[in-house]
Wavefront OBJ file of the C-alpha trace (Angstrom):
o trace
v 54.122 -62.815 -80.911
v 52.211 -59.412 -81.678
v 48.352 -59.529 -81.332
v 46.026 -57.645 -83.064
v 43.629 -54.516 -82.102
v 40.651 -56.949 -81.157
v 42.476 -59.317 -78.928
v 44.213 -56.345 -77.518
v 40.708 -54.814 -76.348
v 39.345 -58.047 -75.075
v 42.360 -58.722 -72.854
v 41.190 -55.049 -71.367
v 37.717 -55.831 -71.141
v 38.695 -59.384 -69.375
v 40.965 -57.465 -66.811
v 38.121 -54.480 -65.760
v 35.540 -57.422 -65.139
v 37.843 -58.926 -63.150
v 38.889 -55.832 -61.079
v 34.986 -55.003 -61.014
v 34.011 -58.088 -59.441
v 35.982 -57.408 -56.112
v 35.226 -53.232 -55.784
v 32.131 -51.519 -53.975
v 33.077 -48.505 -55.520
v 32.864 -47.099 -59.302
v 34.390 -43.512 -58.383
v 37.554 -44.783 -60.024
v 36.905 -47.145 -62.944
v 38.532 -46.712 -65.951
v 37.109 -48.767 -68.438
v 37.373 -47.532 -72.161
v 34.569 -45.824 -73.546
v 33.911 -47.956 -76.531
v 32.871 -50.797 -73.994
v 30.028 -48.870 -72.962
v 28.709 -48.289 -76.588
v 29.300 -51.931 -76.709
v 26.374 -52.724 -75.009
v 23.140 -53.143 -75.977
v 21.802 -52.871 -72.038
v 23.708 -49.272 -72.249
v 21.442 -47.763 -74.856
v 18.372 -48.594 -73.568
v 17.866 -45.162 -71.135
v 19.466 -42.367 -69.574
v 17.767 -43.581 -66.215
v 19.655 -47.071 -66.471
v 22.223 -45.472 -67.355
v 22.311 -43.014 -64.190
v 20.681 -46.255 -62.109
v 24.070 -48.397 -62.759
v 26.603 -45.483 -62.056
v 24.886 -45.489 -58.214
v 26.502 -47.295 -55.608
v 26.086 -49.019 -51.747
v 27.330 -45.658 -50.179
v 24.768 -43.384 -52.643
v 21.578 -45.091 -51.080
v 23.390 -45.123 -47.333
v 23.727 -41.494 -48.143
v 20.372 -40.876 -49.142
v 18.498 -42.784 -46.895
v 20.596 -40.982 -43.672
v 19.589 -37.623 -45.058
v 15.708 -38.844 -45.490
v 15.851 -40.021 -41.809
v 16.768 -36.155 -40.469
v 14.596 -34.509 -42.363
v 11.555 -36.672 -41.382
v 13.020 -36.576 -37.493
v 13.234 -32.595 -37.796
v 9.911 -31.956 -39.942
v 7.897 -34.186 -37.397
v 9.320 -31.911 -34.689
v 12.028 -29.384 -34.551
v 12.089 -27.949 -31.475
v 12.788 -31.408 -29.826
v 15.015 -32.881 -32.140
v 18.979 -34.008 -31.404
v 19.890 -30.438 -32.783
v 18.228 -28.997 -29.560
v 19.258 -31.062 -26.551
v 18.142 -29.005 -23.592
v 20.936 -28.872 -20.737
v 18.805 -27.369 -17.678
v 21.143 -25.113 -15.556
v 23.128 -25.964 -12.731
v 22.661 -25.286 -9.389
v 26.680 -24.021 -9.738
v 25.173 -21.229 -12.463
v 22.116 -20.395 -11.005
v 22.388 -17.699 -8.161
v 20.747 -17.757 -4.522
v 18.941 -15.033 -3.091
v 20.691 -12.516 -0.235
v 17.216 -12.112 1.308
v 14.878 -14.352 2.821
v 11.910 -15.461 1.073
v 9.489 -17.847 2.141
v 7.458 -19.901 -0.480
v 3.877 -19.469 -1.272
v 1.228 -21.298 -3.308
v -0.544 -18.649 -5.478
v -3.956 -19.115 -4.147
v -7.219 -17.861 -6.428
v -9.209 -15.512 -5.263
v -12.571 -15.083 -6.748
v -15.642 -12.002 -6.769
v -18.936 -12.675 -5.062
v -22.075 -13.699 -6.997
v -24.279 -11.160 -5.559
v -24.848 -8.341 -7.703
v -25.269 -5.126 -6.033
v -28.013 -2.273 -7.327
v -25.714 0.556 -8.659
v -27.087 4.041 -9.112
v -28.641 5.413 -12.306
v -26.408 8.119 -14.173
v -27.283 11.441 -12.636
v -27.900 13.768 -15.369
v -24.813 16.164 -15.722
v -24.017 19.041 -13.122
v -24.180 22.509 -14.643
v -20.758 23.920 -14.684
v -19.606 27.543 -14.391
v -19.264 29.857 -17.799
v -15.951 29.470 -18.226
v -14.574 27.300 -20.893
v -12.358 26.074 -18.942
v -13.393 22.576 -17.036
v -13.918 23.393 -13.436
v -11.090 21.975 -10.731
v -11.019 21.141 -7.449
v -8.827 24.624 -6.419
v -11.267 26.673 -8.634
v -13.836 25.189 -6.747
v -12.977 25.887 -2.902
v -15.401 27.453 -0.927
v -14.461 30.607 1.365
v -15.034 28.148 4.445
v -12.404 25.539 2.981
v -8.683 26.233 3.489
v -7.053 26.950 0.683
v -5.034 24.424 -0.011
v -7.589 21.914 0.760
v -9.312 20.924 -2.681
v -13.028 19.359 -2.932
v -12.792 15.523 -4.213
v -15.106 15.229 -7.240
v -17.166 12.606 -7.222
v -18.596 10.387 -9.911
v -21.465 11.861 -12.247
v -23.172 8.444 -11.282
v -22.700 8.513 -7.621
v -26.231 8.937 -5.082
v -25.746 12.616 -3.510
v -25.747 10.988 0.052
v -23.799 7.632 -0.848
v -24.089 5.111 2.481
v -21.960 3.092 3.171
v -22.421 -0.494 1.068
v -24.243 -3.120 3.767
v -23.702 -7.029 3.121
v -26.592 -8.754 1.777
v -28.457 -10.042 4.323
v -27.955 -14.150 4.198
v -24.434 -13.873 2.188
v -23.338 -17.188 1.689
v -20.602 -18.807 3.891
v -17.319 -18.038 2.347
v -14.812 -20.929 1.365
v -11.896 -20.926 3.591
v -8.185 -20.403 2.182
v -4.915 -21.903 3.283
v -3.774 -19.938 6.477
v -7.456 -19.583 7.687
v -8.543 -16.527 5.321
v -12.086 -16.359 3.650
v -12.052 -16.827 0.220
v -14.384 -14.764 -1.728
v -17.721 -16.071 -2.924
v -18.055 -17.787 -6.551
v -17.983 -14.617 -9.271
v -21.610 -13.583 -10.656
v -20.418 -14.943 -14.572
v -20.161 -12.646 -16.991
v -20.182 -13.735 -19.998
v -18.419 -11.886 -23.630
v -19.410 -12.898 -26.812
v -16.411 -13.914 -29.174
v -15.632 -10.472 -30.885
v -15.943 -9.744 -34.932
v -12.974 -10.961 -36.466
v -10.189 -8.211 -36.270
v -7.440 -8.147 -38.156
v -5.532 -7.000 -34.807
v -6.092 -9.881 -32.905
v -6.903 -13.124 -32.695
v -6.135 -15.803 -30.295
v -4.275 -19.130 -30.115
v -6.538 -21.159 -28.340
v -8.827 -23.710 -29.134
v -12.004 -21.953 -29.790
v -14.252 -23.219 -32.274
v -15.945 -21.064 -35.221
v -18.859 -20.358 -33.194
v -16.587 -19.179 -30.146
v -17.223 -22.147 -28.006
v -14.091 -23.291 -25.601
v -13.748 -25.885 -22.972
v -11.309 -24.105 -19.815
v -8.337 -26.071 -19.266
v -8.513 -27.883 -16.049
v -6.185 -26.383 -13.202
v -3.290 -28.272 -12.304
v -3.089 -30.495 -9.128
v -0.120 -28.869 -7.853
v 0.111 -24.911 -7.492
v 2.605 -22.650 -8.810
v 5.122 -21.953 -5.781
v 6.420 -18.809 -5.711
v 8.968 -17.250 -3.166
v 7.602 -14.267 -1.111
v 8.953 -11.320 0.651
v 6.533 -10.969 3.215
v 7.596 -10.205 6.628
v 7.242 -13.753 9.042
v 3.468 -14.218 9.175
v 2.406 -12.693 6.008
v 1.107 -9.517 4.646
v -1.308 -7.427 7.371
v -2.970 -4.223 5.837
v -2.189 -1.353 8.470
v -5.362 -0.669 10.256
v -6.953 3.249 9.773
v -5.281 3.453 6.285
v -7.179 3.564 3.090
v -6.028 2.172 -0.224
v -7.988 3.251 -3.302
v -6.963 1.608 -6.531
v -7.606 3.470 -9.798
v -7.870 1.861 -13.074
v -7.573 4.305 -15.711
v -10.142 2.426 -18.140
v -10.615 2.195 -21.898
v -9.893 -1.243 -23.401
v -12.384 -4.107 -21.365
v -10.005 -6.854 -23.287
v -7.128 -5.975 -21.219
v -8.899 -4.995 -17.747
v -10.674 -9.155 -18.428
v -7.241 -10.486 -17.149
v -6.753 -7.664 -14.767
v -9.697 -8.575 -13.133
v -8.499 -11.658 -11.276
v -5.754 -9.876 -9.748
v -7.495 -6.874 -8.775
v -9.976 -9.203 -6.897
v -7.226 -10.945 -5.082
v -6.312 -7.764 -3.654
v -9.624 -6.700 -2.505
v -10.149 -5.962 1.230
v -12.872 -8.192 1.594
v -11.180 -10.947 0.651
v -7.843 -10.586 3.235
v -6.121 -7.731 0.101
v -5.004 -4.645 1.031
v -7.675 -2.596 -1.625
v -11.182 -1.280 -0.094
v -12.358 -0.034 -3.125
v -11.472 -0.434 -7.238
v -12.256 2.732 -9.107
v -12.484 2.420 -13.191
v -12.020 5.822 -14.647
v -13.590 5.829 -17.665
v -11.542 7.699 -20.135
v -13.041 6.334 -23.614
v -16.255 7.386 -25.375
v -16.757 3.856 -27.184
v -19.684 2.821 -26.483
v -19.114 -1.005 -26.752
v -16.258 -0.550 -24.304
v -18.509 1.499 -21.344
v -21.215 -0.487 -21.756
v -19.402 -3.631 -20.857
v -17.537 -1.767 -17.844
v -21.313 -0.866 -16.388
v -22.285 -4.735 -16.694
v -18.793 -6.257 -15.449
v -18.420 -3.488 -11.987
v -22.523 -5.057 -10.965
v -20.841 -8.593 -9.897
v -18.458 -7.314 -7.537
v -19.130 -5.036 -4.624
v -15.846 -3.681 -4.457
v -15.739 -2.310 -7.988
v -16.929 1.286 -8.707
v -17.987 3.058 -12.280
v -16.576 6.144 -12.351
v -18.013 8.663 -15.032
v -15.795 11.348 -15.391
v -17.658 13.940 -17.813
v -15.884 15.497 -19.997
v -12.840 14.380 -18.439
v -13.639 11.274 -20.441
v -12.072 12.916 -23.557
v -9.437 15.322 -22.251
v -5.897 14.863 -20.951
v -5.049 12.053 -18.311
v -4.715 15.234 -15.692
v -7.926 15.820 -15.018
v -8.750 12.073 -13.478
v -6.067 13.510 -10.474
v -8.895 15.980 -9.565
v -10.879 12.685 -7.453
v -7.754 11.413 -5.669
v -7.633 14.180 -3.135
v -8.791 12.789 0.011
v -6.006 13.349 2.890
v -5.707 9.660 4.278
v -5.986 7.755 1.800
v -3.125 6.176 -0.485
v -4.277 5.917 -3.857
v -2.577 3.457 -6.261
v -3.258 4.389 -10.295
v -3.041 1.350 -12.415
v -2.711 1.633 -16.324
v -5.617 -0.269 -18.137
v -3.248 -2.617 -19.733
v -1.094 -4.381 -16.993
v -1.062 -7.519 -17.294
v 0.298 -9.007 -14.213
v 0.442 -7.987 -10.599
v 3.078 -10.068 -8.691
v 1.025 -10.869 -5.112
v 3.738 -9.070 -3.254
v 3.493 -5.580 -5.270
v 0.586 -3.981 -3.864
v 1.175 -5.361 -0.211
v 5.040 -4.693 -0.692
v 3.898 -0.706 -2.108
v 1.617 0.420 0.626
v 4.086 -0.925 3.489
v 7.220 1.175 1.387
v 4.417 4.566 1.123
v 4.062 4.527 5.269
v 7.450 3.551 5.976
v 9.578 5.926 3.638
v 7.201 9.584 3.647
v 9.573 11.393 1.972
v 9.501 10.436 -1.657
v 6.438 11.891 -3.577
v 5.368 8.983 -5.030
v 6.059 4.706 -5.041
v 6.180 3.361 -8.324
v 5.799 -0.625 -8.839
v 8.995 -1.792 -10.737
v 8.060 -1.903 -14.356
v 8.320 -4.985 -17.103
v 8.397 -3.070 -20.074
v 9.245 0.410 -19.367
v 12.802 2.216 -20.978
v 14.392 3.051 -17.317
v 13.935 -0.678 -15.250
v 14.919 -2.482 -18.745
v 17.809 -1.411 -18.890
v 18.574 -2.151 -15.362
v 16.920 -5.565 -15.779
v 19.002 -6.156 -19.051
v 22.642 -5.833 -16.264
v 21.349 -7.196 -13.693
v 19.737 -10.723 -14.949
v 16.361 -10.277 -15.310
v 16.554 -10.288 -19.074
v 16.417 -13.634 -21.312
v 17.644 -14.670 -24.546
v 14.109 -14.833 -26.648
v 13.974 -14.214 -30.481
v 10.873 -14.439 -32.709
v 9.497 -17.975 -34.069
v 11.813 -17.908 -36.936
v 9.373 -20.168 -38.838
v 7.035 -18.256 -41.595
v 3.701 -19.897 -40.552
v 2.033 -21.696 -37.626
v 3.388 -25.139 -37.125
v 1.693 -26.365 -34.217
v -1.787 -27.203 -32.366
v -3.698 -24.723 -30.763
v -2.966 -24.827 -27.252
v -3.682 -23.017 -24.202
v -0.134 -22.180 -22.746
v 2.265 -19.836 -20.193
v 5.187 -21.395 -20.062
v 8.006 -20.703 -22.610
v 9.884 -24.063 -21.833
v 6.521 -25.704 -23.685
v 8.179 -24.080 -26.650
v 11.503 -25.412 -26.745
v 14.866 -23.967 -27.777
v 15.331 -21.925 -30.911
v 16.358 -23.897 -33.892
v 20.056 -24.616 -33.466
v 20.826 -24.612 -37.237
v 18.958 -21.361 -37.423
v 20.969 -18.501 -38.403
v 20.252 -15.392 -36.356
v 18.436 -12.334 -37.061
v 20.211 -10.531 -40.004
v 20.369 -6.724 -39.213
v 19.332 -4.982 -36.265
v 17.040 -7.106 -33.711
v 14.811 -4.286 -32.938
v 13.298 -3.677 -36.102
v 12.804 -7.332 -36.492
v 8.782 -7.606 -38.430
v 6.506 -10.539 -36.678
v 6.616 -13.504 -38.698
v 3.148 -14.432 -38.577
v 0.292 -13.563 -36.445
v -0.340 -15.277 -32.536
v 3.687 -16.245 -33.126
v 6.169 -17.307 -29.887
v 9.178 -16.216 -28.899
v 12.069 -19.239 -28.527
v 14.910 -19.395 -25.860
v 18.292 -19.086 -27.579
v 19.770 -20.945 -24.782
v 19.062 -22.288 -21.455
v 22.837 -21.998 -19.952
v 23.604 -19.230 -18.020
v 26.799 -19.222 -19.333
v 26.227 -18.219 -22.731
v 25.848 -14.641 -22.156
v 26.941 -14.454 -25.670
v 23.272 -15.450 -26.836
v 21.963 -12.117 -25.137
v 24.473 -9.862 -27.643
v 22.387 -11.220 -30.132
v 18.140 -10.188 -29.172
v 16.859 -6.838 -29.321
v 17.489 -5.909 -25.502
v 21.330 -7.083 -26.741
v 20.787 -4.561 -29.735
v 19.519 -1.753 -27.700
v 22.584 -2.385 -25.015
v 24.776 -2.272 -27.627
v 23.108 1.417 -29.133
v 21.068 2.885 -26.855
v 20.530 6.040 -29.796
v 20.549 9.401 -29.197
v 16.968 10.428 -27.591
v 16.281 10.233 -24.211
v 16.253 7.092 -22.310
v 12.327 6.978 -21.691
v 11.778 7.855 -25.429
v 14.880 5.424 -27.107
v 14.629 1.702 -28.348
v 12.792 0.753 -25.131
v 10.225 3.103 -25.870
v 9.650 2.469 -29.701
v 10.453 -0.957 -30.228
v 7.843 -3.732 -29.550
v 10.465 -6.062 -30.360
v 11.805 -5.070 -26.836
v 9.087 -5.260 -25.051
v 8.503 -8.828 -25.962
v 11.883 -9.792 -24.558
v 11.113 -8.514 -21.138
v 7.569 -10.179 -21.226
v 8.726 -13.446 -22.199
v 12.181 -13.240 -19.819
v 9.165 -12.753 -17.021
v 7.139 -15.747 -17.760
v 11.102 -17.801 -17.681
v 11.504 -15.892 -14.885
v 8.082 -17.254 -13.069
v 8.328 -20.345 -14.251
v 11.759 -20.515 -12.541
v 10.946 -19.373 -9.090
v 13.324 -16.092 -9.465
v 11.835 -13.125 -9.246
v 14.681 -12.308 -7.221
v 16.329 -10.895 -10.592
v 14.406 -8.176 -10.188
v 14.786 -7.205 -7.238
v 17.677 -4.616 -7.325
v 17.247 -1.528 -5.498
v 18.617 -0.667 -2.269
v 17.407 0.832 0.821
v 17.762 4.955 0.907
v 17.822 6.499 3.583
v 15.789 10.213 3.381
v 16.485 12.159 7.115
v 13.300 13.890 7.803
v 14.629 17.520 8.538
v 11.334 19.503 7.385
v 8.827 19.917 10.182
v 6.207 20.584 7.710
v 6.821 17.016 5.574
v 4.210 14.754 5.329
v 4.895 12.157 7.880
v 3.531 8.784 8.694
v 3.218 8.417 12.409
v 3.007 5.537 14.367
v 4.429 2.893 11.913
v 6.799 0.348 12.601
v 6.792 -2.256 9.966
v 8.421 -3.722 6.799
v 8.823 -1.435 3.944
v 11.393 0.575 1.707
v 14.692 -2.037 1.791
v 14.806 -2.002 -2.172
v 14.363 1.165 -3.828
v 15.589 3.394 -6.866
v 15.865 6.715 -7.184
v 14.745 7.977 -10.084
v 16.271 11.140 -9.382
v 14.369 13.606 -10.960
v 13.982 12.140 -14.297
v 10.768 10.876 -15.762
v 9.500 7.355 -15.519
v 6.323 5.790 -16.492
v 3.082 6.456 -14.640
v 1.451 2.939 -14.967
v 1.088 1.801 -10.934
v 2.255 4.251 -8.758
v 1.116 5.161 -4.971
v 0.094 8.547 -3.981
v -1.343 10.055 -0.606
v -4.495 11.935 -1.948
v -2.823 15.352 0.116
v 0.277 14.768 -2.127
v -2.155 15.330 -4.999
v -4.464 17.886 -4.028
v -1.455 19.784 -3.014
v -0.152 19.429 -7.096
v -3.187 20.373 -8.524
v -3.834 21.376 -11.323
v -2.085 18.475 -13.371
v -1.919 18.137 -17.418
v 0.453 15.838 -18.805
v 0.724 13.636 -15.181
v 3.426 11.714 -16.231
v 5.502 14.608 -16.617
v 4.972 16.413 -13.654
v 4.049 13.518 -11.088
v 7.818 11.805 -12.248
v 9.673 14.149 -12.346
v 8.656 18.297 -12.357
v 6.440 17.912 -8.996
v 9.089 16.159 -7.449
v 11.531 18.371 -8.246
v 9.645 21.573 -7.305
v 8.548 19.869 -3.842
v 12.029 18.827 -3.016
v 10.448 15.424 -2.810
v 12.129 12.292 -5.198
v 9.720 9.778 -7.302
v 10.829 6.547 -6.041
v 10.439 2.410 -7.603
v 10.155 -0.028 -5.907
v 11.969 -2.708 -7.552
v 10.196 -5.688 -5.087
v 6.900 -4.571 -6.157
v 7.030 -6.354 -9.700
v 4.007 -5.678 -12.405
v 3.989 -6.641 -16.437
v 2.865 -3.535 -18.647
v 1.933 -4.680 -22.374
v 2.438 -2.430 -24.534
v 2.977 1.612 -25.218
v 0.852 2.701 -28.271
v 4.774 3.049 -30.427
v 4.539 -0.712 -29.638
v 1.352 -2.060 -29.973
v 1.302 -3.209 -33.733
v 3.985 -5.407 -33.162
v 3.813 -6.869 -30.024
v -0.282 -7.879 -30.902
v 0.871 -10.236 -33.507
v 2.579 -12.437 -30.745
v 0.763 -14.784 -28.447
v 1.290 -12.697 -25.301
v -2.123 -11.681 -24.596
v -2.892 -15.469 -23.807
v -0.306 -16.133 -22.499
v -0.972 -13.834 -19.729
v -4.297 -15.080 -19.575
v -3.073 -18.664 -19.316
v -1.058 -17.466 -16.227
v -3.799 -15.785 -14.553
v -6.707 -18.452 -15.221
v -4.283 -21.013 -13.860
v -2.666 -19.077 -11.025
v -4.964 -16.109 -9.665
v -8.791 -16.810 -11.198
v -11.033 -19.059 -9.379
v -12.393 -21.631 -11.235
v -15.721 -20.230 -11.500
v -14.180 -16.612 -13.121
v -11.868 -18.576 -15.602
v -10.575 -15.677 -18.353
v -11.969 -17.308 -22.712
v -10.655 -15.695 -25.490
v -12.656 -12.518 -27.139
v -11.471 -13.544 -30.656
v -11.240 -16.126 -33.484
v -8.673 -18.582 -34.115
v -5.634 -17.452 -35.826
v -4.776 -18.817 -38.763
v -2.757 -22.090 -39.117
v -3.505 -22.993 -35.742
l 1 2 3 4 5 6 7 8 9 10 11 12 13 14 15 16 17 18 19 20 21 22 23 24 25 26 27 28 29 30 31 32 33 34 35 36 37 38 39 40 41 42 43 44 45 46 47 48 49 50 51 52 53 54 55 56 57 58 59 60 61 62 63 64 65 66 67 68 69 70 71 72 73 74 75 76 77 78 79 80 81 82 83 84 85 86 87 88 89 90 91 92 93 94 95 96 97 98 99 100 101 102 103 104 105 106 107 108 109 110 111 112 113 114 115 116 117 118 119 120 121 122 123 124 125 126 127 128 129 130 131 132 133 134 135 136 137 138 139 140 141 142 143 144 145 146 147 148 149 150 151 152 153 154 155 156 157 158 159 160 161 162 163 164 165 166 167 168 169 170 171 172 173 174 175 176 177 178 179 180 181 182 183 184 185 186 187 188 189 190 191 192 193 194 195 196 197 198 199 200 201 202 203 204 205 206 207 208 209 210 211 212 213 214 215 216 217 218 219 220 221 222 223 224 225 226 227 228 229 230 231 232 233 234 235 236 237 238 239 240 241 242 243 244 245 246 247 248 249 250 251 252 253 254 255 256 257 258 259 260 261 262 263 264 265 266 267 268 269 270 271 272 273 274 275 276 277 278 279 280 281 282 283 284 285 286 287 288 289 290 291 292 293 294 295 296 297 298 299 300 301 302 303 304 305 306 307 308 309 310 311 312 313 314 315 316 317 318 319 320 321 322 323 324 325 326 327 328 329 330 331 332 333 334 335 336 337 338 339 340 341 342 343 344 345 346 347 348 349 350 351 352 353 354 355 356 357 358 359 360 361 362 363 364 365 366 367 368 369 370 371 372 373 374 375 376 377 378 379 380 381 382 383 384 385 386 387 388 389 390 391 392 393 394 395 396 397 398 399 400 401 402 403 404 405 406 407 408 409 410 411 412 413 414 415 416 417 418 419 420 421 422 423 424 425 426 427 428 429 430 431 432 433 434 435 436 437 438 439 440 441 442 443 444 445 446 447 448 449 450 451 452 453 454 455 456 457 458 459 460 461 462 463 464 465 466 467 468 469 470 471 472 473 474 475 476 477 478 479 480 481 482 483 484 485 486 487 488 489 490 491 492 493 494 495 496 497 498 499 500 501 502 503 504 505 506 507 508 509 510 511 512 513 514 515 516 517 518 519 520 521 522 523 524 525 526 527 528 529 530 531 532 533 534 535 536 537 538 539 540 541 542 543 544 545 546 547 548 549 550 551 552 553 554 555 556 557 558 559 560 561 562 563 564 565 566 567 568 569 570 571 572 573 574 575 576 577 578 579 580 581 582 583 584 585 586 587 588 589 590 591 592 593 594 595 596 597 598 599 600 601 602 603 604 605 606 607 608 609 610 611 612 613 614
């Protein structure tokens, strides 16, 4: 029997609700599409409409994607897309030499302030145009290859020697039965204008106020290369360190270190010379306040060396005896082997010119670094802004791991711009393994095309991008205990077959067993050791970076050596310094040193405001 058009479209709206009734799904319904216009609940909105077409697995969908994005907007860095895997012991490599570990002990300046002499009003100089050097000079009674030492503008004609105050206070004693040095005289900065070239990532308040971080109970150990018994300064030598001055900022963190190698308090430096070579005010009138709280410190006023060429500063390190060490304004770190480790190399290897400390941040020990381990896979924060708390930090494992579903830089790593200012740099990866992360920085980059200039002018040079790397790769690398990576040089060998070399005689001792030959080429002058006769001998001296590297050298018959044991951080070349002061390096460093090296009454605040986001 035939049925009609309406009981042939109930009989199919009977069989969908019955088919309806046991599915969870609608992704394959079929009813016709006159049953929908059927109903009057269909009409009512487009939203009910949408509402009724969404199923069980739509909302398990949704709600799963709402979960990860709250999990990885609460905190990225430490969510399941970065799970850290810390390195074996079968990846990580042991040192060939033997080390012994030591606790980084701070060492702080005494609280007596010493009287310094007024300025003496300036010395009348010959006609000549020309500024007056130690060879011009010489006096007919004075051998002629013995130049007169200058002496600071500021300096008493008859200088005695400096006497100890009369009660000085009993000094603390140090691990190993050494006197620590007397509580620092404080010195106090104010928080500086804000500058649109720095600012810091601490937690300083709008009116500059900060409360120190309280020192851990448990020291930083780090391995040392001292011979068995420690470092002992060779008696009758004399170590002069010069600090060629001009930013107080950067010499504030330098500080501590330079007052852990003081003499007086077990160091191997008698005296701590700041050549002023700046004419802002701001900056030598701070200098003349912060050299009155430590005996050991000197003001040096150079004249009108202050605005001419770096050469001129050689004309004061010309005594015969005495090793001088010249320290760039702006390093930032001074491993507590390097100076020790440098003065034992200089009496134990007289043949090379000059001792250079091995370099973080410098175009010729980069490189190296980059093959031999030293070097880390960092990249910029690849966020836009400042996500997180101000915080008063060192180490990079704080940060965690770069964003795994990150893409990588796009084009070349060195030219990457800072993403905002007082920004980290992440770890890529924590395996040692994954050498392929490396390919993929800007010390990869550089590897990869060195360009066609020179070494010490290339990428490494020019690109603050690179410099970062290396600073950050040394904080992993401190953090880890292996400074080892660094240490690559060898021992040369230089047969002393010139009766008229400079000789050192009477030393037997530890010094020399990892150096590199620079061989002639030029390398960065930012903490090198000199005998003062090597210098006078070399006078006079323009561009000193030139001729003491490489040109002096060469002409003497004598190499420029580094040694790669003696480990220092230099910030920043002026091609570099935009860049690299929009990361949070700077404190950083001083997070190190206030934990590590400053005593806990000469604890290192930040000169700036907040950045901000922070």
């Amino acid at each position: 029997m035939g049925t009609t058009p309406d009981e042939e479209s109930a009989r199919h709206l009977l069989e969908h609700q019955e088919r309806s009734s046991n599915s969870m799904s609608d992704e394959n319904d079929s009813r016709p599409v006159h049953s929908y216009w059927s109903s009057w609940e269909k009409r009512s909105s487009a939203f009910t409409a949408l509402n009724r077409r969404l199923t069980r697995k739509h909302y398990f969908i949704g709600l799963a994607l709402l979960l990860v994005i709250t999990v990885f907007l609460a905190n990225p860095y430490y969510s399941f897309l970065n799970t850290h895997r810390p390195e074996s012991p079968s990846e990580s490599s042991e040192s060939q030499q033997h080390v012994v570990s030591v606790t980084l002990l701070p060492v702080s300046s005494t609280e007596i302030a010493i009287e310094t002499a007024k300025p003496a009003k300036p010395v009348e100089t010959a006609k000549p145009e020309k500024p007056t050097t130690p060879a011009d000079s010489k006096s007919e009674e004075k051998p002629k290859d013995k130049p007169e030492q200058k002496k600071p503008a500021d300096e008493p004609k008859e200088k005695a020697e400096k006497k100890p105050p009369e009660n000085p206070p009993p000094p603390a004693e140090k691990a190993g039965g050494e006197a620590a040095a007397p509580s620092p005289k404080k010195q106090q900065h104010g928080m500086e204008p804000a500058n649109p070239d720095y600012c810091t990532t601490w937690p300083i308040d709008a009116e500059g106020k900060y409360a120190p971080k309280p020192k851990p109970a448990q020291p930083l150990q780090l391995d040392s290369v001292a011979p068995e018994g420690g470092w002992k300064k060779p008696a009758g030598v004399k170590v002069i360190a010069m600090v060629f001055y001009g930013r107080r900022r950067n010499v504030d963190i330098l500080d501590c270190y330079l007052r852990q190698n003081l003499a007086a308090y077990g160091g191997y430096l008698d005296e701590v010379w700041f050549m002023v070579h700046t004419p802002k005010k701001d900056d030598v009138d701070w200098l003349r306040g912060f050299v009155e709280g430590e005996p050991g410190y000197r003001f040096m006023d150079l004249g009108r060396c202050t605005t001419e060429g770096y050469g001129c500063i050689w004309e004061y390190a010309v005594e015969d005896d005495t090793i001088y060490i010249k320290i760039d304004d702006d390093i930032l770190y001074i491993h507590h082997d390097t100076i020790p480790q440098l003065i034992h190399t200089r009496l134990a290897q007289p043949h090379p010119y000059a001792i250079s400390a091995q370099l973080v941040n410098s175009p010729v020990t980069g490189w190296q670094q980059f093959h031999y381990g030293a070097i880390h896979p960092f990249l910029p924060d690849p966020k836009a802004r400042p996500y997180r708390a101000a915080a008063e930090t060192w180490r990079p494992s704080e940060m965690g791991l770069y964003p795994a579903a990150t893409r990588p830089l796009e084009g070349n790593p060195l030219d990457v711009k800072p993403p905002y200012r007082g920004h980290p740099w992440l770890l890529l990866s924590e395996s040692a393994r994954d050498t392929v992360a490396l390919t993929r920085t800007p010390m990869g980059a550089w590897n990869h095309d060195p360009g066609s200039a020179a070494i010490g002018f290339g990428p490494g040079w020019t690109s603050w991008a690179a410099a970062a790397q290396q600073l950050y790769s040394l904080l992993y690398n401190l953090e880890q205990n292996k400074m080892d990576r660094y240490h690559f040089g060898r021992a040369l060998n230089y047969e002393n077959d010139n009766d008229n070399e400079t000789t050192t005689e009477g030393y037997s001792g530890p010094g020399g067993e990892q150096l590199y030959d620079m061989q002639y080429e030029r390398y960065n002058l930012n903490f090198v050791a000199v005998w003062g006769r090597d210098v006078a001998v070399a006078l006079p001296i323009k561009d000193d970076e030139l001729e003491m590297t490489s040109e002096i050298p060469r002409r003497l018959g004598r190499p420029f050596v580094i040694d790669t044991r003696a480990v220092v951080a230099h910030y920043a070349f002026f091609t570099q310094r935009e860049g690299i002061s929009k990361t949070d390096l700077l404190d950083r460093w001083r997070a190190f040193a206030n934990e590590n090296v400053c005593s806990a009454a000469n604890q290192k605040r930040p000169w700036d405001t907040r950045c901000e986001g922070f």
